[in-house]
C-alpha positions as CSV (number, residue, x, y, z in Angstrom):
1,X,21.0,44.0,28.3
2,X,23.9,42.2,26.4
3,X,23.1,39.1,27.7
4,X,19.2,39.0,26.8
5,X,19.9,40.3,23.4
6,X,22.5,37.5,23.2
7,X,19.9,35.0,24.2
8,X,17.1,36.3,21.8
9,X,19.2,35.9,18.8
10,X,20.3,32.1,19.2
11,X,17.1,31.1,18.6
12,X,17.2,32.7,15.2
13,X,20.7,31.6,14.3
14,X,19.5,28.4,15.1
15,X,16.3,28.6,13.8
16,X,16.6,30.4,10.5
17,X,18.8,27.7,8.4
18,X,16.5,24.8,9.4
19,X,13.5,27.1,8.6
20,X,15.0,27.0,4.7
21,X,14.9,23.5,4.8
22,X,11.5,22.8,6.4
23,X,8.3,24.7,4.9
24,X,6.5,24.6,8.5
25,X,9.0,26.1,10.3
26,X,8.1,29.8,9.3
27,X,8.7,33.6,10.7
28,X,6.4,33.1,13.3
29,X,7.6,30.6,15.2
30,X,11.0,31.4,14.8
31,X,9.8,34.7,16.8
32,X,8.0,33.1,19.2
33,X,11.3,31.0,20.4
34,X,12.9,34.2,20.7
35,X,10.5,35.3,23.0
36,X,10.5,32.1,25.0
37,X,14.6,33.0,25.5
38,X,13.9,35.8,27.2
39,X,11.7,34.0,29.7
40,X,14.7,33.3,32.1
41,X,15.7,37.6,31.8
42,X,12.4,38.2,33.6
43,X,14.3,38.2,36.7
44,X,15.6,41.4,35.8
45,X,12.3,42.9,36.3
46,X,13.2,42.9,40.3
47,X,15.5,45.8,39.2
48,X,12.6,47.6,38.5
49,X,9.8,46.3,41.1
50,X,11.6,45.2,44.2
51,X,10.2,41.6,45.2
52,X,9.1,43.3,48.3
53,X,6.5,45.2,46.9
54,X,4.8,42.0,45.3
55,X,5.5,40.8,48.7
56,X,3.3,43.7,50.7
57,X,0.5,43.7,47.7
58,X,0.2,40.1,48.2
59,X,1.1,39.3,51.4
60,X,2.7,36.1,50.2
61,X,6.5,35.4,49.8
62,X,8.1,36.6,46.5
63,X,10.7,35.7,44.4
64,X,12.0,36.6,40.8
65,X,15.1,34.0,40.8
66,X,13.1,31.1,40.5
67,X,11.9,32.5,36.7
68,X,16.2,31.7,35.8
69,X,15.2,27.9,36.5
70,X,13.7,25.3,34.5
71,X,10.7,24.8,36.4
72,X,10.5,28.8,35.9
73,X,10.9,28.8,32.3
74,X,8.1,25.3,32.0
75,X,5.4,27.4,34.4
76,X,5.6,30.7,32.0
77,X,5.6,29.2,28.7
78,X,2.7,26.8,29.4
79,X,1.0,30.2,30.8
80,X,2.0,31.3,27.6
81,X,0.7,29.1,25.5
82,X,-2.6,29.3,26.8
83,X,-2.8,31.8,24.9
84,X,-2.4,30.6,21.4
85,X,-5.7,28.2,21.1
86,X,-5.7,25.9,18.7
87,X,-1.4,25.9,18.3
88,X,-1.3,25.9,22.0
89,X,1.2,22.6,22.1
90,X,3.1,23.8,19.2
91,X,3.6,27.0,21.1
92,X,4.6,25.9,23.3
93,X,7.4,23.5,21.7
94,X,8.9,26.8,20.6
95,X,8.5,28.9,23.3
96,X,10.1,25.9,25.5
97,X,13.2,25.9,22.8
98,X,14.1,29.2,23.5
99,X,13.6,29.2,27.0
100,X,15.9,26.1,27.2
101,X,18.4,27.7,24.7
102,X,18.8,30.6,27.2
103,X,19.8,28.5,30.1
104,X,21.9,26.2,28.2
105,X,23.7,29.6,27.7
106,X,23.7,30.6,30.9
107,X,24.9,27.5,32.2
108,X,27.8,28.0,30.0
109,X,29.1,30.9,32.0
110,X,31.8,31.4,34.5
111,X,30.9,30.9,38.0
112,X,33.4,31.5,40.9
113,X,32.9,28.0,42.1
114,X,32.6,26.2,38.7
115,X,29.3,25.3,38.6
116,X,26.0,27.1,36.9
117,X,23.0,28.1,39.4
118,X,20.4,25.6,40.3
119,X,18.8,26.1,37.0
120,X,17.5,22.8,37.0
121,X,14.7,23.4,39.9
122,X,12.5,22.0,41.1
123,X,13.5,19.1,39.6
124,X,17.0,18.4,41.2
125,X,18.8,21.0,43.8
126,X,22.1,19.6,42.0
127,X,24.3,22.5,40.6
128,X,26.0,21.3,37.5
129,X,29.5,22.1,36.8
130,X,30.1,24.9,34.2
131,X,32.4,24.9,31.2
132,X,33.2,28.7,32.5
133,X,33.0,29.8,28.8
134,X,32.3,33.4,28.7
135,X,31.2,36.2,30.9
136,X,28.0,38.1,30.6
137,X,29.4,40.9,30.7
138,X,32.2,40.7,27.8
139,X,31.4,42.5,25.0
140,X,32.8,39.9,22.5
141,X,30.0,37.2,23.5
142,X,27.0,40.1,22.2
143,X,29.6,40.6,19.1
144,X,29.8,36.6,18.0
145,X,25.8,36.6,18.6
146,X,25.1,39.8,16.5
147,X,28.1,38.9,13.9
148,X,26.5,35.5,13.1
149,X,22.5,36.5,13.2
150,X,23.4,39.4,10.7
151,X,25.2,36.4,8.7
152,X,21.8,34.6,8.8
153,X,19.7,37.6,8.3
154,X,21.7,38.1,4.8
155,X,21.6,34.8,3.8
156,X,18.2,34.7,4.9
157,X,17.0,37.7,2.7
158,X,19.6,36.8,-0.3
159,X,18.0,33.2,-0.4
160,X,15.5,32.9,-4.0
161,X,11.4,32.8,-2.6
162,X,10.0,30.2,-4.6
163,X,6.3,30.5,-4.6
């Protein structure tokens, strides 16, 4: 749970500052990023419904790891952005950012071998090496993100409205 609460709040520490600089970027599509970083958590879901059981409704083979990949994260955000009519592209721009912003994370983490998951299918099988950074379970990683999104979140609310 650290680690998707970690990835929803990058967006918005990213996010936030350049939204006080540009008038278009506003609240809304500074949440919709965030949602878009969650995009490669879904594969948690298979701790809750067992592939298998997609596999017997469906009869077809099933999967949840493929959702962690870039080709994953491209195939739910334009499903996504279906959804949003007319701002359907621009949707999708920011559901894209934060599902990229999540596996830049991820491929920041320690591996055993040195280098991140194939999070780059189905374009290339190539496993790129990992700056071993953090691990996803250390407390102090959900600390830095939560330490510098309430930073934002004041400066964010101190900041004068001019309207």
């Amino acid at each position: 749970m650290a680690d998707l609460l970690t990835h929803v709040l990058v967006p918005f520490v990213l996010l936030t500052p350049l939204s006080w600089r540009f008038r278009w970027l506003t609240d809304r599509w500074i949440v919709l990023a965030m949602a878009g970083a969650a995009i490669p958590d879904l594969v948690k879901v298979g701790l809750v419904v067992d592939g298998r059981v997609i596999e017997s409704i469906t009869g077809l083979p099933f999967s949840y790891a493929p959702l962690a990949t870039l080709g994953g994260v491209l195939a739910v955000t334009a499903g996504l952005a279906v959804l949003f009519g007319d701002v359907r592209r621009r949707a999708f721009g920011y559901i894209l950012l934060g599902g990229l912003t999540s596996l830049a994370l991820d491929g920041m983490r320690v591996f055993a071998d040195g280098h991140a998951n194939f999070w780059l299918y189905p374009f290339v099988w190539w496993r790129p090496p990992t700056p071993s950074l953090y691990v996803t379970s250390d407390p102090r990683v959900t600390a830095v993100a939560l330490a510098a999104a309430g930073l934002v979140f004041v400066l964010d609310r101190s900041r004068p409205t001019s309207e």
